[in-house]
C-alpha positions in Angstrom: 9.8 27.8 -28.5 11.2 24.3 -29.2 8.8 22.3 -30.7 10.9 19.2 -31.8 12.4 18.2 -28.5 11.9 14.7 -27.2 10.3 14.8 -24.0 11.7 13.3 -21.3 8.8 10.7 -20.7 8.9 10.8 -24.5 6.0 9.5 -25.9 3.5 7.7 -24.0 2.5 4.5 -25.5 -1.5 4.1 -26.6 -2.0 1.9 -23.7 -0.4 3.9 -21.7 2.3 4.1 -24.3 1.5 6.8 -26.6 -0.2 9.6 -25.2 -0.1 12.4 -27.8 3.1 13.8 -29.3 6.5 12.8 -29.6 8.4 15.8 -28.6 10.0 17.1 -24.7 7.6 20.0 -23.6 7.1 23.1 -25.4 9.8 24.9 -23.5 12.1 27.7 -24.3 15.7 27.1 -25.7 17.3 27.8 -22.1 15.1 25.2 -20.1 15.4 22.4 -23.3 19.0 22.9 -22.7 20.0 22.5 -26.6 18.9 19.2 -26.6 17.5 18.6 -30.1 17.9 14.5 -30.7 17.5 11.4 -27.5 20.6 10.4 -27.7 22.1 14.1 -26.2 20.8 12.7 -23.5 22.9 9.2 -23.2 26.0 11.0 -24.3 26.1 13.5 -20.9 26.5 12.3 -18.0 24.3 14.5 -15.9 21.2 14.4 -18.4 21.6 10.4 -17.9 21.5 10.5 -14.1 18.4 12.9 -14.6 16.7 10.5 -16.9 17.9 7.1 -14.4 16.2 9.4 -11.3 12.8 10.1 -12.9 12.0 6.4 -13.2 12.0 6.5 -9.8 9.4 8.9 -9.7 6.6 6.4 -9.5 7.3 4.0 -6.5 4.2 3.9 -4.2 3.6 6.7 -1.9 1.5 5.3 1.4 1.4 8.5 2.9 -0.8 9.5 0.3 -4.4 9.1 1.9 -5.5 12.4 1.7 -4.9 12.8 -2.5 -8.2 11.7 -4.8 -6.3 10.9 -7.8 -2.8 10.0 -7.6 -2.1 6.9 -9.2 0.5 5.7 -6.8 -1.0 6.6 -3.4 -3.1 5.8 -0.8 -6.4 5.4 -1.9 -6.5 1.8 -1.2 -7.3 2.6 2.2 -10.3 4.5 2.1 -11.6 2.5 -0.8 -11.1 -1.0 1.9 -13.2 -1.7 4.5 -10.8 0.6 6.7 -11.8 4.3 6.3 -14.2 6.7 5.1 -13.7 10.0 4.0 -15.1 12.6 1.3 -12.6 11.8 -1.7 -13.4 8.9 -1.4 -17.2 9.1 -1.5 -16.1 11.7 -4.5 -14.6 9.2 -6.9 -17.7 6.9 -6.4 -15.9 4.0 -5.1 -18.5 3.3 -2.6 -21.4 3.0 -5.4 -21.0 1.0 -8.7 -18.9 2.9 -10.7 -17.7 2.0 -14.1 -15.0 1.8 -16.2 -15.5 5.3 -17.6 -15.6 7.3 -14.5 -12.6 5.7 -12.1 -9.7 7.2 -10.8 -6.4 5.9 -9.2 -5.7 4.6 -12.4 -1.6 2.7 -12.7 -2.1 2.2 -16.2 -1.1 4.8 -18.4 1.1 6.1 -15.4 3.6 2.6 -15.0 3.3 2.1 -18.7 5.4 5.9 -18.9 7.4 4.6 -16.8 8.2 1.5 -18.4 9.4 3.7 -21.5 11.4 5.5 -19.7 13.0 2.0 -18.5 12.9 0.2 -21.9 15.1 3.9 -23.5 17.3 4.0 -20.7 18.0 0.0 -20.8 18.4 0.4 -25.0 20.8 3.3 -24.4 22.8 4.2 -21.5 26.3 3.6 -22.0 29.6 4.6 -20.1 31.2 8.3 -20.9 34.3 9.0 -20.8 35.9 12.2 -19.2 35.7 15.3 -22.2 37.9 17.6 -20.6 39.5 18.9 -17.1 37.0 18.0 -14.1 34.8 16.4 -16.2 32.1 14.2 -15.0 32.4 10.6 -16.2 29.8 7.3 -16.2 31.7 4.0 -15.5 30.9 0.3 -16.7 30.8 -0.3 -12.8 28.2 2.4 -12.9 26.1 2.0 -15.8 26.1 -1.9 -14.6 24.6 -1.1 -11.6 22.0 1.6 -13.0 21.2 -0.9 -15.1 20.4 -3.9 -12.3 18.5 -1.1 -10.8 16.1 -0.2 -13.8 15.5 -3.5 -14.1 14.3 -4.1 -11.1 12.4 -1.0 -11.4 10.2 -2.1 -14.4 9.7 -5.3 -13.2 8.2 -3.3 -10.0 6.2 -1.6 -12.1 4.8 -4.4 -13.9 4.4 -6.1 -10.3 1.8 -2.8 -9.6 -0.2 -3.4 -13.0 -0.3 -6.9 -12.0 -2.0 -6.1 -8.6 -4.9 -3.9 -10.1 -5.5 -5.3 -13.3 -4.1 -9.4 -13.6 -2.6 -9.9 -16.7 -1.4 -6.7 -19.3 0.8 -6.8 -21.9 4.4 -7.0 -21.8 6.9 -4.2 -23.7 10.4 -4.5 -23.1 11.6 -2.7 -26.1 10.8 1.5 -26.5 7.7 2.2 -29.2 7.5 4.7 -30.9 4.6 6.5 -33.2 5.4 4.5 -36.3 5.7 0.8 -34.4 2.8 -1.3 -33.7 1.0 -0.1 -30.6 -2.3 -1.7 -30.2 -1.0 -5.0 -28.2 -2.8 -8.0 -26.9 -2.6 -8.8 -22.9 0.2 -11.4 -22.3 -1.5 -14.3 -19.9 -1.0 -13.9 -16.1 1.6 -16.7 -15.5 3.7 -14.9 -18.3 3.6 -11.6 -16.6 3.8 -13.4 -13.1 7.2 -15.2 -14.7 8.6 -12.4 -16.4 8.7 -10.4 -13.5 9.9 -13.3 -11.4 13.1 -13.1 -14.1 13.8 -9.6 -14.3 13.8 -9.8 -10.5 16.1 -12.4 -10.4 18.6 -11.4 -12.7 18.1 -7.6 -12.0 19.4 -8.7 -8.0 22.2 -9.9 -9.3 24.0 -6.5 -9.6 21.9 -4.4 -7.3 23.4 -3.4 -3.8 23.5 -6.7 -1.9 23.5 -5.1 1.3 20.9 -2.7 3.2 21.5 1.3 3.4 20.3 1.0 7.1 23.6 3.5 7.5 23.3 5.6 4.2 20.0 7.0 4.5 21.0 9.6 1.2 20.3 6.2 -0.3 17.7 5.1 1.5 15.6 5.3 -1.5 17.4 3.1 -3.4 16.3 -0.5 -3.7 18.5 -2.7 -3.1 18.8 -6.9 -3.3 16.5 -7.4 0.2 13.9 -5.2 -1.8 14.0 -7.5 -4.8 13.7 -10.2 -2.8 10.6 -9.2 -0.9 9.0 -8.1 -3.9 9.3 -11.5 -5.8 7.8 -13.6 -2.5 5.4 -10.5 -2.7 4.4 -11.8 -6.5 4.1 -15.2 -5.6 2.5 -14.7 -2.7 -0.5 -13.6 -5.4 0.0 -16.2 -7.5 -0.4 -18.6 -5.1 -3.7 -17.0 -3.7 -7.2 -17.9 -4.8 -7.7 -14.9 -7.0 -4.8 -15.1 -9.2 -4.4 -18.8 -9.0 -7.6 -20.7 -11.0 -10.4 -19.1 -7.6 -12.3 -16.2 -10.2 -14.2 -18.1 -11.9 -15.8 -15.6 -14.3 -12.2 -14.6 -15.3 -10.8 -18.3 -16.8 -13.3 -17.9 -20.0 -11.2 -14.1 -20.6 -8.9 -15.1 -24.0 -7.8 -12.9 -26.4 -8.9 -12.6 -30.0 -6.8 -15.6 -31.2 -8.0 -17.5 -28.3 -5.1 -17.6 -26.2 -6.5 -18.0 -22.5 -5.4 -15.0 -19.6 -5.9 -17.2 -16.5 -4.6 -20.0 -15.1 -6.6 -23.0 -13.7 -5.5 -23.7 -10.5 -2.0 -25.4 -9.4 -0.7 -26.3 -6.2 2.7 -25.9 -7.0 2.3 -22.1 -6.8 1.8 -22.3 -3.0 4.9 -24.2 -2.4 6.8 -21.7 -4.6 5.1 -18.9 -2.6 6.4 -20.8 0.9 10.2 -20.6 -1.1 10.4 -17.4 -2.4 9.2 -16.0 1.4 11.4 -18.3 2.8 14.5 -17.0 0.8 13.4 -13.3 1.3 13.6 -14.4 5.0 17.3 -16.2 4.9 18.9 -13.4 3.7 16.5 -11.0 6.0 17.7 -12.5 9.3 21.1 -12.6 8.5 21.2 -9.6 11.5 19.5 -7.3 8.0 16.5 -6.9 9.0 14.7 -7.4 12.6 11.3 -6.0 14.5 11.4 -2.2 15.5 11.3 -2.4 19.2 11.8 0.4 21.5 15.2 1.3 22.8 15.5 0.6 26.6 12.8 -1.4 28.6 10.5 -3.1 26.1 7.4 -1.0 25.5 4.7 -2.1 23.6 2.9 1.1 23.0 6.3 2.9 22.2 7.6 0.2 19.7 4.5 0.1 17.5 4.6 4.0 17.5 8.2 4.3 17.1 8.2 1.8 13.7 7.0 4.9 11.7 8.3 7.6 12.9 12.6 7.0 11.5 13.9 5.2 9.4 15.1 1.3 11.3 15.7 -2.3 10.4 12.3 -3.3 10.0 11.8 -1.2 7.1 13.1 -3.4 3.9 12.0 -0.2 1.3 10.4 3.4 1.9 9.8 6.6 -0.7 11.8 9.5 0.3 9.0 11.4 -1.2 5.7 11.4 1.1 2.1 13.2 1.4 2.4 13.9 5.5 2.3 17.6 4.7 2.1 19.9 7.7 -0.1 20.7 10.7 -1.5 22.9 8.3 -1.3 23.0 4.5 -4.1 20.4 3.6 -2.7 17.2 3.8 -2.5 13.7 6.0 -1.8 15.5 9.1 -4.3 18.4 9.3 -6.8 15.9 8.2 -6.2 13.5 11.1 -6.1 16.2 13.6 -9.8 16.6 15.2 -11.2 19.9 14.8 -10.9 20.8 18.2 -7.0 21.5 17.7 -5.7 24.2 16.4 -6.0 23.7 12.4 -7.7 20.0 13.1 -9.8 19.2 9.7 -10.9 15.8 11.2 -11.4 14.5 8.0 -9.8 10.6 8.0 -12.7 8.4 9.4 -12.0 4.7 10.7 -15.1 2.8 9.9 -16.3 0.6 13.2 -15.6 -3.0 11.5 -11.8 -1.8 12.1 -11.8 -0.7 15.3 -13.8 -3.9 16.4 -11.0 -6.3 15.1 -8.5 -4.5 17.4 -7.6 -7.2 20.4 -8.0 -6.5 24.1 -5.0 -6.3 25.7 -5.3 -9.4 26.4 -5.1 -10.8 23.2 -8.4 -12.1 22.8 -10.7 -10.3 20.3 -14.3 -8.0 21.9 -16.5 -11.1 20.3 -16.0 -15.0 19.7 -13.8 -15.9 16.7 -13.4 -19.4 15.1 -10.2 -19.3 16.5 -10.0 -17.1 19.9 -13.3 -16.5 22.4 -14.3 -13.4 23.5 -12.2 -11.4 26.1 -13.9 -11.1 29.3 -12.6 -7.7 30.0 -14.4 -6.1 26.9 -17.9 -4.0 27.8 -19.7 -1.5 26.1 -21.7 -1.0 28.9 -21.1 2.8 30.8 -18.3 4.4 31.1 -14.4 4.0 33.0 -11.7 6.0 33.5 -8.6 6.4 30.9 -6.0 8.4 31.2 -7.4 10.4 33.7 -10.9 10.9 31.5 -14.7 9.2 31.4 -14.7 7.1 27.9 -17.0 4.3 27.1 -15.5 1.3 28.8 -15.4 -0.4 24.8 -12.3 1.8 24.6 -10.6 0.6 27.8 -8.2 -2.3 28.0 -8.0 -2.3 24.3 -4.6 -3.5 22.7 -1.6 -0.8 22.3 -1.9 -0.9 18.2 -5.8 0.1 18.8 -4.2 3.1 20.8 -1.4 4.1 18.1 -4.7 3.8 15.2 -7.6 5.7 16.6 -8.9 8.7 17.8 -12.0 8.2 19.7 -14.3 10.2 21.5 -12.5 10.8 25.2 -9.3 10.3 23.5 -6.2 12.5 24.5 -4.5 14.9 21.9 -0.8 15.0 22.3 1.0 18.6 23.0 -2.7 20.0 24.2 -3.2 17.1 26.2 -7.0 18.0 25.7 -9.7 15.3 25.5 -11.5 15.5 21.9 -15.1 15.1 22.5 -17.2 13.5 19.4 -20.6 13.4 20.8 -23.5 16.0 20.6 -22.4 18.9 22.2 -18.7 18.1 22.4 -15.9 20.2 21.3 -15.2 18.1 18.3 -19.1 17.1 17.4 -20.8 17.1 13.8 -21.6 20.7 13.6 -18.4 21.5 11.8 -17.9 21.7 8.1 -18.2 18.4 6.3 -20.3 17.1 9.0 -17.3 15.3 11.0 -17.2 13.0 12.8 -18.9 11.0 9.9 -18.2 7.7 12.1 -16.9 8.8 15.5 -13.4 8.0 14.7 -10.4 9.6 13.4 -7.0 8.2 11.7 -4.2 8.6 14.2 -2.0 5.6 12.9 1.4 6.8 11.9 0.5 10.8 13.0 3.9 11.6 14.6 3.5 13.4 18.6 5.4 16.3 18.1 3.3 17.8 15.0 0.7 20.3 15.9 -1.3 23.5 14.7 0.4 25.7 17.4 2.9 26.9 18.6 3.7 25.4 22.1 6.9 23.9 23.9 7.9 20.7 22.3 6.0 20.9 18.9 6.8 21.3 15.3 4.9 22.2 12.3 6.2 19.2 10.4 7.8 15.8 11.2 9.3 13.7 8.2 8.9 10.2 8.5 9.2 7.5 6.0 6.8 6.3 4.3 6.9 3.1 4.2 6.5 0.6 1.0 7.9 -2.4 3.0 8.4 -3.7 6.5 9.3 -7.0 7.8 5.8 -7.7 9.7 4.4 -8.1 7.0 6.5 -10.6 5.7 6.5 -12.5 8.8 2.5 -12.7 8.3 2.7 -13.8 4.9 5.1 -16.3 5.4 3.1 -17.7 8.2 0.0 -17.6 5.8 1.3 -19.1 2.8 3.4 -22.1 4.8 -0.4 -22.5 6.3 -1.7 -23.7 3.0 0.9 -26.2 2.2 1.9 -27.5 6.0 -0.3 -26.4 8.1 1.3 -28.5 11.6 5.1 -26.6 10.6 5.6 -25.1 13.9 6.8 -22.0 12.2 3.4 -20.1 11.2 2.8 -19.9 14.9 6.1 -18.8 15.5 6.3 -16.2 13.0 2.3 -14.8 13.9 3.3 -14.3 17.1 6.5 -12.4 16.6 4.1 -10.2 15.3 1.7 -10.3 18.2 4.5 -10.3 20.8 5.9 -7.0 19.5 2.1 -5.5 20.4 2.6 -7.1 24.2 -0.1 -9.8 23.2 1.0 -13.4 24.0 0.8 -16.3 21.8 -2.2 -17.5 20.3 -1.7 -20.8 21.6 -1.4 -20.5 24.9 -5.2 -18.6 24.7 -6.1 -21.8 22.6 -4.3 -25.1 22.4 -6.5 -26.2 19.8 -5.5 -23.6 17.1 -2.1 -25.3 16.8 -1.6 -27.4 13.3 -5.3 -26.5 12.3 -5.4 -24.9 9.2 -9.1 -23.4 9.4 -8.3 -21.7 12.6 -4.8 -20.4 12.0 -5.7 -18.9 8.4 -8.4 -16.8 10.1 -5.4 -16.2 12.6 -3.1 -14.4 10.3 -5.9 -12.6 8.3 -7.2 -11.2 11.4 -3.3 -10.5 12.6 -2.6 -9.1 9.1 -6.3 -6.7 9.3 -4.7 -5.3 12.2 -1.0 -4.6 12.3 -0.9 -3.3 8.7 -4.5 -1.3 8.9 -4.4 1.8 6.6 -0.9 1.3 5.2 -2.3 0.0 1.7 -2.5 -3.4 1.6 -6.3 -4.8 2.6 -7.9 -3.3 -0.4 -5.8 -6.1 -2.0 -5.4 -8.8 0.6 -9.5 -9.2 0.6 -9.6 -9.6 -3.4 -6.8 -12.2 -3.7 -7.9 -13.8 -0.7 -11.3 -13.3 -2.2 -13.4 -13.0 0.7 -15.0 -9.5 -0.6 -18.2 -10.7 -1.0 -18.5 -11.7 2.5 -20.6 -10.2 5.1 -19.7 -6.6 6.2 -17.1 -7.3 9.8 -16.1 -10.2 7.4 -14.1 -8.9 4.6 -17.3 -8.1 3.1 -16.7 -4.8 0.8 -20.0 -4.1 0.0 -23.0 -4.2 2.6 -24.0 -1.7 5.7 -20.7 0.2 7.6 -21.3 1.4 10.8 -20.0 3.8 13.2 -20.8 5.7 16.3 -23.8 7.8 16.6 -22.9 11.5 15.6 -26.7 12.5 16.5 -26.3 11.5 20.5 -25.2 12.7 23.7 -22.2 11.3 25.5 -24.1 8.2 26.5 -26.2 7.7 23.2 -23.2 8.5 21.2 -21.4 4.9 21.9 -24.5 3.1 19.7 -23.5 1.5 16.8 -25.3 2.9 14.2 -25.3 2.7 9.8 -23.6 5.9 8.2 -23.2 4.3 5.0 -23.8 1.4 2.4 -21.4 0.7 -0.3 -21.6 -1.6 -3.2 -19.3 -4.5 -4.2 -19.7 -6.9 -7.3 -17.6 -9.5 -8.5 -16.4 -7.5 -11.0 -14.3 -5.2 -8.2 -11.9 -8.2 -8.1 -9.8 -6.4 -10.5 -9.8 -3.5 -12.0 -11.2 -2.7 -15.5 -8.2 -1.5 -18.3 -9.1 2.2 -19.0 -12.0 2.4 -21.0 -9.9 5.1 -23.1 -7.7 2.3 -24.1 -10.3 -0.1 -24.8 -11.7 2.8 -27.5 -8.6 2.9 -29.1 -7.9 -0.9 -29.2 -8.7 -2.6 -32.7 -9.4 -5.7 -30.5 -6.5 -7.0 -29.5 -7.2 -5.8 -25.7 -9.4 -7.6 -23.5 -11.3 -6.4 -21.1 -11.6 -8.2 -17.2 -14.5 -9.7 -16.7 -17.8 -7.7 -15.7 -16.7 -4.2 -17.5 -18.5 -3.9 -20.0 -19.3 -0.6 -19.1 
């Protein structure tokens, strides 16, 4: 066995940078391939495209829902005020955990990664042909894997960014013998670092979308680079990051040197220009709105955006967690258990399916910004789609419809109503107690997957998953424009693009009044933002920068009493609101704390965010 090999992640560094030992794995001669020394690996051509693929391997994965530990997935969304479900409650995110027992971890993960950059950066080079038919790495190319890797880091720093605030900053490979224990660089130099390496690193990226080339669909290209740098100042503009923690603005390192910024301004404006430049080169015919093809159809277009791969999606994985109609993964566990292989496992808490509009476009209760919809009731039942539901599920928007399973709902290919009440076919007396609130996940389950054979279905359905899409854009644009002009026509305009695609109308033809008013059309967007990207990652975040957390449950609020329907009653006592669950939220849950593993290793040059001390 080789025991001198250089892995390929090499070594680890102690902050994520040094992990244990500074060799490949302990693998036989045949699987190390000969290699004995790193730079074997720069002087072949296929090792090098090996080594430039694997720093892909950590881009987000927002399929990944049903996995309890994966650094890059999905657990965002049961940890938000979106859904409940048992890995969650597992890694104790509903309760106040501490730094010692948390998963979902980026830390030690990204920082791999970053090594992986910082080596291939220090040593990729062209190679020349050796012989007949032999494979060959250009300047052209290695110019371009460069760009890319680039960009990639300063991704990856983007994602430490987002959980923890400020970390330190390595752009050169350590190894064993350098200096490892490193002191947090402030959050405006992390937030401009990455701004630079995203600038320059565009510069030699693919300019152009692979809307055609979906082999390289995978592949970021200049649109990605620019959404992910109005992404980043989209954060430093927002209260969290941008002088609104309080507790966080007294963090300094040993020698003093403060980690967050007081407040400026300026960042909102430079928010509103990096969004706006994301969206000049995006409606250049790049990117648009998935709409159905034919006769507009609401219901179909919002369905439709995640099943293939379209123009609205600026950047998606080609890896995702979707699994099958039956191995264990995202879509057994949205599939009630009255279906063949159904695990019913995904719950949407009640606060979300409130928020969803009537079809109307006006919200089931007053807002600040919208009244009440006279068409909403939860009194008795009405007919839909040929069954008796609770008339709260009738008239309800077409995004409502593509996000939830609800009791009366029906299941594609079966065409069979799921029944979660006492007594039903899919009640509580299943394994795991489901339905734990009454609802299930259906949001981004594709209509031809199920546990059966029958005419029309499959097993498995790949689809995206998505990292980017233009809606969101649209909605941060409108928000961030809000809080530096808040009469510019255009956060109207680009809210209800968003709307419009879900068949609601504008938001100021239901109220004049919300025109130019800043109170009313922030609530706007947040609410517009709640619901058209529910589940795919990004509340957990939106309500810490925004930091509205603390705020009552149906609010933002993160901590407090969730409700759902009542598992315990009959068809008609079933449609009660009732608690299934209170979860904890302090301020310290703004950010994340740094591993407590590295803070044991750390001869005090690493900080810790404020509250952890446990």
């Amino acid at each position: 066995m080789k025991t001198n090999i250089i892995k390929v992640l090499l070594i680890s560094l102690s902050f994520g940078l040094i992990t244990s030992c500074s060799k490949f794995l302990d693998v036989s001669d045949e699987l190390a391939g000969g290699i004995t020394d790193i730079s074997q690996v720069f002087d072949n051509v296929d090792r090098t495209r090996k080594w430039y693929g694997q720093i892909y391997n950590n881009v987000p994965d927002y399929s990944a829902i049903w996995v309890e530990t994966a650094a890059m997935g999905n657990a965002w969304a049961g940890y938000a005020d979106e859904l409940y479900h048992r890995l969650a409650r597992n890694s104790g995110k509903y309760d106040n955990w501490n730094s010692s027992n948390t998963r979902n971890h980026r830390w030690g993960t990204l920082y791999e990664s970053i090594r992986q950059a910082n080596i291939f950066l220090e040593r990729v080079k062209p190679i020349a042909a050796t012989g007949v038919n032999a494979n060959v790495l250009t300047e052209t190319e290695v110019e371009r894997y460069k760009a890319n890797i680039r960009f990639m880091r300063a991704l990856y720093y983007y994602y430490l960014m987002e959980q923890y605030g400020p970390v330190p900053i390595i752009t050169v490979s350590k190894t064993l013998q350098d200096e490892i224990d490193i002191p947090r660089n402030s959050l405006d130099e992390v937030i401009n670092f990455i701004d630079t390496e995203l600038q320059e690193a565009m510069q030699g990226m693919e300019q152009e979308p692979y809307h055609t080339q979906l082999d390289y669909a995978a592949v970021p290209t200049k649109g990605v680079a620019l959404a992910v740098r109005a992404k980043l100042w989209v954060y430093a503009a927002s209260p969290l990051f941008n002088g609104g923690f309080a507790e966080a603005l007294s963090i300094a390192n040993s020698d003093g040197k403060r980690l967050f910024p007081e407040r400026d301004n300026g960042k909102l404006q430079k928010a509103v220009t990096a969004l706006r430049e994301f969206l000049d080169y995006a409606e250049q015919g790049r990117y648009e709105l998935f709409r159905n093809t034919g006769t507009f159809n609401p219901g179909l277009s919002v369905y439709g955006m995640f099943q293939d791969y379209n123009k609205e999606i600026i950047w998606a994985t080609s890896k995702d967690a979707w699994g099958t109609a039956t191995n264990g993964a995202f879509d057994q566990f949205v599939t009630p258990r009255n279906e063949p292989s159904g695990l019913g496992g995904i719950h949407v808490v009640q606060e979300l399916v409130d928020d969803f509009y009537m079809a109307d476009g006006r919200p089931i209760k007053n807002t600040s910004f919208l009244s009440a919809s006279p068409a909403y009731s939860e009194t008795g039942f009405g007919t839909l789609d040929g069954v008796e539901v609770s008339r709260m599920y009738i008239g309800r928007e077409p995004r409502f419809y593509n996000t939830i399973t609800f009791s009366g709902k029906k299941w594609h290919i079966s065409n069979a109503e799921t029944q979660f009440y006492l007594g039903g076919n899919a009640d509580k007396n299943v394994v795991d107690g489901a339905p734990v609130t009454g609802y299930l996940l259906y949001k981004r389950m594709n209509r031809t997957v199920y546990g059966r054979t029958a005419t029309g279905a499959v097993s498995r359905r790949y689809r995206p998953s998505i990292i980017f899409r233009l809606a969101e854009f649209y909605l941060l644009y409108a928000e961030m424009l809000n809080e530096v002009q808040p009469g510019n026509a255009d956060i109207l305009r680009y809210t209800n693009m968003v709307r419009e695609r879900a068949g609601l109308p504008k938001l100021e033809d239901l109220n004049p009044a919300i025109a130019g008013n800043q109170d009313l059309q922030r609530e706007a967007i947040r609410r517009e933002s709640r619901i058209e990207l529910a589940t795919e990652g990004q509340r957990y975040f939106d309500v810490r920068r925004w930091m509205i957390a603390e705020k009552p449950v149906g609010e933002g609020g993160q901590g407090g009493e969730f409700t759902g329907m009542n598992p315990d009653g009959n068809k008609a006592a079933f449609h009660e609101r009732r608690r299934f669950q209170t979860r904890y939220f302090g301020r310290k849950n703004y950010l994340y704390p740094i591993p407590l593993t590295e803070m044991q290793r750390t001869k005090g040059m690493l900080v810790q965010n404020p509250g952890w001390d446990s």
